[in-house]
SETI-781791 format. One record per residue (C-alpha): x, y negated, z negated. Coordinates in pm, whole numbers, plus 50000, padded with zeros to 5 digits. Layout:
BEGIN
    px    py    pz
     X     Y     Z
...
END
This chain:
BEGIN
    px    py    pz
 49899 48750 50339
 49844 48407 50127
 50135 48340 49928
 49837 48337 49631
 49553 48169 49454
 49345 48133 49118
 48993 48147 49098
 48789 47936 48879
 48459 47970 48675
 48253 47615 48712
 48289 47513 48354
 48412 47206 48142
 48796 47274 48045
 48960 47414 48369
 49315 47262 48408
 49302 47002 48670
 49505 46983 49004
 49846 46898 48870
 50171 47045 48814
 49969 47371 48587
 49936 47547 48949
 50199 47755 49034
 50178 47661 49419
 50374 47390 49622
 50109 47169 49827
 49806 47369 49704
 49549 47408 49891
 49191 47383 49708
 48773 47440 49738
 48566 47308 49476
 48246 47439 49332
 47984 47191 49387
 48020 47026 49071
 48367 46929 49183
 48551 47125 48981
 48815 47348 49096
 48703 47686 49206
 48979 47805 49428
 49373 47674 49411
 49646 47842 49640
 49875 47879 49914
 49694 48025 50248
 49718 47943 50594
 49391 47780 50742
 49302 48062 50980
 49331 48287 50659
 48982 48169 50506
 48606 48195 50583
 48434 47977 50394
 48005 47938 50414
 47740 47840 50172
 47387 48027 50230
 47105 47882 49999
 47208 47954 49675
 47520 48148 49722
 47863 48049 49834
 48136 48292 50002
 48471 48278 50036
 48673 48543 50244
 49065 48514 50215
 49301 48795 50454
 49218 48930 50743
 48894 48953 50849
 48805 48945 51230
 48473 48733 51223
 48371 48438 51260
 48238 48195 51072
 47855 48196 51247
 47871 48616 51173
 47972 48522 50888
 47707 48311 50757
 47433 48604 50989
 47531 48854 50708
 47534 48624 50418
 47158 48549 50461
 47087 48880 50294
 47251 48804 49999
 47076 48596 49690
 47257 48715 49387
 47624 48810 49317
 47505 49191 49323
 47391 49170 49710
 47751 49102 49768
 47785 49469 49735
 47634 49512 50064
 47827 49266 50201
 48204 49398 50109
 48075 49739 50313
 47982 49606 50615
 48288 49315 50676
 48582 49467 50861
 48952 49414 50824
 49146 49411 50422
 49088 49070 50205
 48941 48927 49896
 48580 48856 49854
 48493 48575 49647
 48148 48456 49581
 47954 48230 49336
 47570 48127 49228
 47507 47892 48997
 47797 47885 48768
 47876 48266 48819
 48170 48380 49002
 48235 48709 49151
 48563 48826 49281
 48731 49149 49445
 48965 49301 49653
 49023 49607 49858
 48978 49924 49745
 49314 50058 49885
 49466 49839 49623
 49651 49649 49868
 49451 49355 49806
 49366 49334 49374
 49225 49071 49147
 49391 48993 48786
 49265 48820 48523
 49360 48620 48183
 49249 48319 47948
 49338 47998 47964
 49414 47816 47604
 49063 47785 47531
 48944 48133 47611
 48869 48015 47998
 48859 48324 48171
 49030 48268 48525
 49123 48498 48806
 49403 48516 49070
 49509 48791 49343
 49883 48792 49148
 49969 48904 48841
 50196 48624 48824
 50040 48345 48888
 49806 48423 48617
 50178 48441 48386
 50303 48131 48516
 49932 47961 48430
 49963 48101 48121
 50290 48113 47979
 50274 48534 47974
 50616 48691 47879
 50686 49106 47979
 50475 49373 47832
 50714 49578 47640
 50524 49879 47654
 50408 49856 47992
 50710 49844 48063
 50854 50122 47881
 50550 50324 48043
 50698 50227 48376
 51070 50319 48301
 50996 50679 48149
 50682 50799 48400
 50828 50642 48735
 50680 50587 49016
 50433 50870 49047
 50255 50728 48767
 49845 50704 48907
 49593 50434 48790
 49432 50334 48566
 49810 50331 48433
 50017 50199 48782
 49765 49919 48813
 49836 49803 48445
 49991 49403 48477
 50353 49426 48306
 50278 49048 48165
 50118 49027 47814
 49735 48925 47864
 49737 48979 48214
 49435 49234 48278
 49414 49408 48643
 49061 49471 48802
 49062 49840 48962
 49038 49876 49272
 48679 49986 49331
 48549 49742 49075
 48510 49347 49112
 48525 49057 48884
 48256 48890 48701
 48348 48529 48583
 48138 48337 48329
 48223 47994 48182
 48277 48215 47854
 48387 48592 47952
 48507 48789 48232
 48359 49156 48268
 48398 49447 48571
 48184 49606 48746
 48226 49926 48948
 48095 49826 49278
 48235 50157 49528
 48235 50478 49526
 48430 50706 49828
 48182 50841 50069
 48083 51199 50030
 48341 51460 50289
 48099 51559 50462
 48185 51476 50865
 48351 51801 51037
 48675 51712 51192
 48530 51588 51533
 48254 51370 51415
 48488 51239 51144
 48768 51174 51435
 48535 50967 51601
 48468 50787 51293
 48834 50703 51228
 48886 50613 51568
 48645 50333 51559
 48761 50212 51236
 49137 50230 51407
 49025 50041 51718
 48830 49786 51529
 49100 49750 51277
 49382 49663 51544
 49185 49510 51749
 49099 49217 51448
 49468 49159 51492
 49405 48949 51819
 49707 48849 52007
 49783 48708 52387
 49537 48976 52621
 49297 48998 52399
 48988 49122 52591
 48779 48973 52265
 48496 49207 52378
 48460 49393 52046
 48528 49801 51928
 48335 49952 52156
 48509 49866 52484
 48831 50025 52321
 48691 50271 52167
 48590 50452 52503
 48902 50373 52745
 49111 50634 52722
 49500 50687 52830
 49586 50895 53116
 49929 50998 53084
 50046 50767 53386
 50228 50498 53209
 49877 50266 53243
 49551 50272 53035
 49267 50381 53194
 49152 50051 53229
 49447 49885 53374
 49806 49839 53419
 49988 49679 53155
 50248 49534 53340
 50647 49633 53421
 50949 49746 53311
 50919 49992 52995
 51269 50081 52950
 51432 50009 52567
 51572 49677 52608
 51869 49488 52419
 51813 49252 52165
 51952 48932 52336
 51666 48997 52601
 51388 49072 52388
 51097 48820 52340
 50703 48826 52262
 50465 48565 52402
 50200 48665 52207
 50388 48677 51891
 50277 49043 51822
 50536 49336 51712
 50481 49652 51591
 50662 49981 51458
 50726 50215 51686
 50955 50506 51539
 50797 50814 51709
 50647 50896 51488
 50248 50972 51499
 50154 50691 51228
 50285 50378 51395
 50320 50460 51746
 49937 50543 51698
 49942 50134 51601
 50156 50017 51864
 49946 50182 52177
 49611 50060 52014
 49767 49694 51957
 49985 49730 52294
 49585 49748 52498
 49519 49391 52414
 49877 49210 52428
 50092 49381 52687
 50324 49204 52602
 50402 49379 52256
 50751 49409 52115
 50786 49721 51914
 51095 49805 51680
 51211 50028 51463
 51592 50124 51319
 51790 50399 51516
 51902 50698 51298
 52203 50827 51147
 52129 51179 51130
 52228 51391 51413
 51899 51625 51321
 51662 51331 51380
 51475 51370 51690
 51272 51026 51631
 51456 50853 51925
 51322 51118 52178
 51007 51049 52120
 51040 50661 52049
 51129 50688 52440
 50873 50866 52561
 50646 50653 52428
 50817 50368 52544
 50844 50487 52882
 50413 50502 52885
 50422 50123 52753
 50574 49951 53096
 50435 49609 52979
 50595 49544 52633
 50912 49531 52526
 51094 49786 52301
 51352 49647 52031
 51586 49935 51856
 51853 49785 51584
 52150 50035 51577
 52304 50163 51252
 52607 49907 51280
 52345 49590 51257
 52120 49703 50973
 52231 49673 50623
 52299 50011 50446
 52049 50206 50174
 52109 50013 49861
 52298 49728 49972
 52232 49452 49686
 52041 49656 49425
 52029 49450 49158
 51755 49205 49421
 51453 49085 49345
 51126 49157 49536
 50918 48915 49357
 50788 48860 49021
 50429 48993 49063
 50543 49394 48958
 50824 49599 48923
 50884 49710 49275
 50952 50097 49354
 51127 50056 49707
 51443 49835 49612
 51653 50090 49814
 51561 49934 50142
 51466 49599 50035
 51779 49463 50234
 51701 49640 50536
 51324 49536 50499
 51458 49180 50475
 51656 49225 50765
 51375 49383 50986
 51152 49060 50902
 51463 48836 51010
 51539 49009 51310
 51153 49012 51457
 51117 48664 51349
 51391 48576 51580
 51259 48745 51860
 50952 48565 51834
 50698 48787 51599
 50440 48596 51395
 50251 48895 51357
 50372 49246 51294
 50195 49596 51270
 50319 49882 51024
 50182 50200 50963
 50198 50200 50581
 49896 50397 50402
 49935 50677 50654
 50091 50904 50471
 49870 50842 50194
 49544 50886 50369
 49651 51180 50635
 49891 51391 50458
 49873 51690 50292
 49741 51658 49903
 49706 52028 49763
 49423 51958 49554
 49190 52004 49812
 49253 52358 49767
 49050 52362 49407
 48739 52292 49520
 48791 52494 49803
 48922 52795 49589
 48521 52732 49468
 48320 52672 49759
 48470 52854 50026
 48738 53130 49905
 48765 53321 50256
 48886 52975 50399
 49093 52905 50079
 49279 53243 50108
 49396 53098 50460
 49519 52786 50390
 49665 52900 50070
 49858 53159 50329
 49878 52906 50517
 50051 52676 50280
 50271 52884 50124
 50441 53008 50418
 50520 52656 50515
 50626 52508 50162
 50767 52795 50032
 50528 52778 49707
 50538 53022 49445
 50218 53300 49424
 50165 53272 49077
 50238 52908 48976
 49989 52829 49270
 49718 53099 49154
 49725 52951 48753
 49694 52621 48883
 49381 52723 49107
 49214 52877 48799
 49299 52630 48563
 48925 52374 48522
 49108 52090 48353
 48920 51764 48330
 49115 51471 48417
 49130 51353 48038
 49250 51704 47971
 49556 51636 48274
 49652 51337 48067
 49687 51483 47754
 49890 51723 47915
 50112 51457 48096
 50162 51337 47731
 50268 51671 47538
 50467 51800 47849
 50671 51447 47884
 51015 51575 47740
 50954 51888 47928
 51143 52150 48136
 51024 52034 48495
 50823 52244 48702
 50943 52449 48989
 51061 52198 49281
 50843 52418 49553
 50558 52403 49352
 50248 52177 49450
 50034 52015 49259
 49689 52140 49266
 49567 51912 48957
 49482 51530 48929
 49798 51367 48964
 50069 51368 49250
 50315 51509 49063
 50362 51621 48675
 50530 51344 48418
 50864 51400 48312
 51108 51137 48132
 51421 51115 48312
 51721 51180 48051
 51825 50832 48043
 51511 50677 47842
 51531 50626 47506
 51294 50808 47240
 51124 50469 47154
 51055 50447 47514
 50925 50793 47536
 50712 50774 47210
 50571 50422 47376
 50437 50617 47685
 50337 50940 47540
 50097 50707 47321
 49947 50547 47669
 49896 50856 47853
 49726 50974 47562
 49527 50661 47512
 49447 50694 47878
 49315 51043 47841
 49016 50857 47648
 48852 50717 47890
 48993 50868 48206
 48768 50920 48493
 48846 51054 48821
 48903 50907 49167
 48665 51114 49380
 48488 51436 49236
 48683 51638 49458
 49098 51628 49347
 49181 51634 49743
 49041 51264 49757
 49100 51175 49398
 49468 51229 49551
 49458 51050 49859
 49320 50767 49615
 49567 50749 49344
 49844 50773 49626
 49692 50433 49843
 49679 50271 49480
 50030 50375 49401
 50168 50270 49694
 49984 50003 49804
 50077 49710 49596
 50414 49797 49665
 50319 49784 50042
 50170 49402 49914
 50508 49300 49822
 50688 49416 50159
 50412 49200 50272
 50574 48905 50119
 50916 48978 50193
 50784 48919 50637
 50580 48660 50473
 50916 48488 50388
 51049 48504 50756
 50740 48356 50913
 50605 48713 50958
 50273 48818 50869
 50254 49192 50812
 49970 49346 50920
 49898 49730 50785
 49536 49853 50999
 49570 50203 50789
 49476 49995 50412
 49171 49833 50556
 48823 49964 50376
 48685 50075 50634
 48925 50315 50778
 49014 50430 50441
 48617 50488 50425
 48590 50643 50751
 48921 50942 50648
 48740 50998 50334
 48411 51080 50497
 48580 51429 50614
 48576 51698 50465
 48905 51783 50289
 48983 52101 50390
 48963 51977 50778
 49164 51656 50794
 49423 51837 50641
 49574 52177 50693
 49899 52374 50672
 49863 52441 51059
 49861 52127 51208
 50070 51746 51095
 49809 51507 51021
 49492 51706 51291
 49259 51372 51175
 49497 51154 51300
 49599 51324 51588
 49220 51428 51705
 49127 51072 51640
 49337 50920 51881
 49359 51174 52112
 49345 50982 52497
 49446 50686 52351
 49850 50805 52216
 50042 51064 52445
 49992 51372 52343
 50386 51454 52338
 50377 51235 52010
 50034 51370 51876
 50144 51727 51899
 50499 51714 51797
 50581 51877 51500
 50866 51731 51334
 50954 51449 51131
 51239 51220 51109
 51529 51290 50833
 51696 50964 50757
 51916 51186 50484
 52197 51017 50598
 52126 50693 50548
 52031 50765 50202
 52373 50976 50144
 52614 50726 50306
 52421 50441 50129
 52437 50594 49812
 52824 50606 49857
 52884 50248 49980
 52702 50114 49659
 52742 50343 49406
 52953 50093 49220
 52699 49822 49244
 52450 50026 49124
 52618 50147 48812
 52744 49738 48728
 52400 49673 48755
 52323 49815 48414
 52719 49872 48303
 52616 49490 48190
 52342 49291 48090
 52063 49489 48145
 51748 49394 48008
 51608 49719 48018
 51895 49823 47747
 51845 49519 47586
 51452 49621 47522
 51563 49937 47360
 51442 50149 47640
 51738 50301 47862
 52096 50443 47765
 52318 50258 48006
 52540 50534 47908
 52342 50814 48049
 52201 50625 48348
 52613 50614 48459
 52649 50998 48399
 52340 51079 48586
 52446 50827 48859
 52776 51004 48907
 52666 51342 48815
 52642 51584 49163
 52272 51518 49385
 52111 51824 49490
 51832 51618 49685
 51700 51267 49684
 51500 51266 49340
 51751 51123 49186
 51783 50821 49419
 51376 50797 49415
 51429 50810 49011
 51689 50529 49014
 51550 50279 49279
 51213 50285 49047
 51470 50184 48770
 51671 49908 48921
 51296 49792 49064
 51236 49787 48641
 51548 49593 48583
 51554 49346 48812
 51201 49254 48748
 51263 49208 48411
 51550 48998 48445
 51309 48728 48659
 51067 48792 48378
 51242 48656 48088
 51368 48325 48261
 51075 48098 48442
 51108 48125 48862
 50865 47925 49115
 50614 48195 49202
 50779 48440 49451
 51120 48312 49443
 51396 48572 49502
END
């Protein structure tokens, strides 16, 4: 992922190419006129650049064509609003930038991975950039004090509009499903997508998602690449012998030892056992055999991960398989008071260190390119407001999965059965967010069958200045609150990729820093397209783990991993991590804090519920948002090089 850029409107005024960039050795493309239109950091193979008539279009990530395709498509397009068209049909996850005349239009993905801010310059230039703070260092933006606040008493189940909301003063976010619209004068948005309508059964919507899977890894290139497009994947199919049905991929599949382990191709991947990123590493591991996967080995006795880790390994006998053992990798928590970067508050500061080491380690075994299987969970799991519509449409078949899903979550009758009958707009949800914010919490077994993920509560260390400052933006929110998706299984799935997914950006940058590019196939458009296309009630059930998934690439992943049906518990590490840096922790706002400083925690309370007895890990999901807060904050109020730790 570029390390960022700021877009331009062709007008008198813009700064020129000197020191007001924050960017060592920017790169730049001018608008004809020869003014600056684009200013950043991005590797050369990052960028597709063509001009077609009257139109100009600039592609910047990963997007696996070439320049001539390129160009084919762009032939169709003669004002900004054709680019519509072409953002749904160009594979892969990046930013879209176009310009006629002295218009400029810009976007991003609609996962969210990929987003577009916006500000003024002194002169009321509108500008855009694909960070949040770049646009603060161009402009001299301090912290957002309510944002802020917002962020410290809601947490990190907090959905857009309100998660996407810039914590720098004047710093605007574009949503995800809208673009840009730059004038010399103003900048407006403009939604530009919509999610498909769920209609595809489960098999014609696995075949869907398995040719957005195959195209999506298959962008990533790599040593063996066939280069022969989708469809050549798309049919081969694995045949349990250790081989694809195509061919061998070469010898010796046992798990290696780290001072052995190497990558020509410069290609690594997770590989945990589990169905999301094995899934990756046997759809990258068909065009470099020579893949390295990784992951960490567990602590918990109960964690059956490892068995299945090796089984897979044992079907890849051309690539290489990398496992770091508990004693190498740094614990849960180590250094909490780090910072990310100064884009956003980031929500998983827990395992920063260990993220940091993961980069390190596959950097020095030769990765320059590694595959996670972030936005899985997101896109495949279970969201129980599927079950609304369903309730609606098709009560016989909600009866069963309601059965269904109470027998496997435990979920009480008549919490569930309110919650089914309740026909709340999403403005009314809001509201309710707001009155309910100092609140009893709900039942811990029961599911949310509304809009959001979860209800809002404010943990009992926030101040009542904090509290009255969000209470007053959820209700402002309620306003002009719209949904996701008409139905509140996908308006889930949604708001959970747009959570997540900038935080999934900044991991991004934290590979970036070790020479790693992280690559995540699961946030690109058109897969995320392609799961939405089913219908809710069949991509997920309380029956199966993740049937889209698992029918999708069925013949392609060993079935052993596609039907197993249990998860890894990695409770330990949290517990023991918890206890090696407990004191750290509490230091971290004992003194100094910024947060206390702002009038919005109790320092006092955060100690008592940090040594208070932890029934489960909410607690430790509520305080890593929190030191995520702080330490952001810290880099906020004193001037860093953009991205600097």
């Amino acid at each position: 992922m570029s390390a960022g850029f700021v877009v331009l409107p062709d007008t008198p005024g813009t700064p020129p190419l000197d020191d007001a960039y924050p960017f060592a050795a920017p790169r730049l493309i001018p608008h004809p006129s020869g003014r600056l239109w684009l200013v950043g950091s991005w590797e050369p193979d990052e960028v597709r650049h063509v001009t077609v008539g009257p139109v100009r279009v600039v592609v910047i990530g990963r997007c696996p064509v070439t320049a001539t395709h390129l160009e084919q498509l762009c032939r169709r397009v003669r004002t900004l609003a054709d680019v519509d068209a072409l953002a749904r049909e160009l594979p892969g996850s990046f930013h879209l930038v176009a310009a006629a005349g002295n218009a400029v239009r810009v976007q991003g993905s609609v996962s969210g991975l990929r987003q577009v801010f916006h500000a003024r310059l002194d002169g009321g230039i509108p500008v855009a950039a694909d960070r949040a703070d770049a646009l603060a260092a161009l402009t001299g933006a301090g912290i957002d004090e309510r944002t802020l606040a917002l962020r410290v008493v809601c947490g990190g189940l907090l959905p857009p509009p309100l998660s996407d909301r810039s914590a720098w003063t004047g710093v605007s976010t574009v949503p995800a499903d809208h673009c840009l619209l730059l004038e010399p004068d103003r900048a407006r948005e403009r939604r530009w997508w919509s999610p498909p309508a769920p209609e595809l059964g489960l098999a014609e919507g696995a075949s869907a998602v398995r040719e957005a899977l195959v195209a999506a890894v298959e962008g990533l290139g790599g040593a063996g690449s066939t280069g022969g497009g989708a469809a050549g994947v798309a049919s081969a199919s694995y045949d349990g012998s250790g081989s694809s049905a195509e061919g061998g991929l070469g010898v010796d599949g046992g798990l290696g030892t780290a001072d052995r382990l190497s990558t020509e191709s410069g290609l690594s991947a997770d590989m945990s056992g589990g169905m999301d990123s094995t899934s990756l590493a046997f759809l990258a591991a068909r065009h470099t055999p020579d893949l390295l996967t990784f992951r960490w080995a567990e602590a918990e006795a109960g964690n059956d991960d490892a068995r299945f880790a090796a089984l897979a390994a044992a079907e890849l006998p051309g690539a290489r398989h990398l496992v770091v053992p508990q004693s190498e990798l740094p614990s849960i928590f180590t250094d909490p008071a780090a910072l990310a970067d100064t884009e956003r508050p980031y929500l998983y500061t827990r395992s920063q260190a260990r993220m940091r080491h993961t980069a390190a380690v596959l950097a020095a075994h030769g990765s320059r390119r590694h595959v996670a299987g972030h936005g899985a969970d997101e896109l495949f799991g279970r969201m129980p407001g599927y079950l609304h519509r369903l309730a609606r449409r098709h009560p016989l078949t909600l009866l069963r999965h309601l059965r269904g899903s109470r027998a496997l979550g435990r979920w009480p009758l008549w919490g569930c059965l309110t919650q089914l009958a309740r026909a709340e707009s999403v403005a009314q949800w809001w509201r309710a967010q707001a009155d309910d914010l100092t609140a009893p919490p709900p039942p811990a077994r029961l599911p949310s069958i509304g809009w959001g993920l979860a209800p809002l509560r404010a943990p009992a260390w926030t101040t009542d200045a904090a509290v009255d400052t969000a209470r007053a933006a959820l209700r402002a929110t309620a306003e002009d609150a719209r949904p996701l998706a008409d139905d509140r299984g996908p308006h889930q799935n949604l708001a959970a990729l747009r959570i997540t997914s900038p935080a999934y950006r900044q991991v991004s940058r934290l590979f970036a820093a070790e020479g790693v590019r992280l690559e995540q196939p699961f946030l690109d458009d058109r897969v995320v397209e392609a799961v939405l296309s089913v219908r809710p009630h069949e991509r997920t059930t309380p029956w199966q783990y993740k049937p889209l998934l698992a029918r999708s690439m069925r013949g392609l992943v060993p079935d052993a991993v596609l039907d197993r049906t249990t998860k890894g518990d990695f409770g330990a590490d949290l517990r023991a991590g918890r206890q090696a840096n407990l004191t750290a922790i509490i230091d971290v706002f004992s003194s100094h804090s910024v947060l206390a400083d702002l009038g919005l925690i109790d320092p006092g309370a955060v100690r008592a519920y940090l040594l208070a007895p932890q029934a489960d890990s909410s607690r430790d999901i509520a305080v890593e948002q929190l030191l995520g807060c702080e330490s952001w904050a810290r880099a906020a109020r004193r001037p860093l090089p953009l991205g600097s730790p």
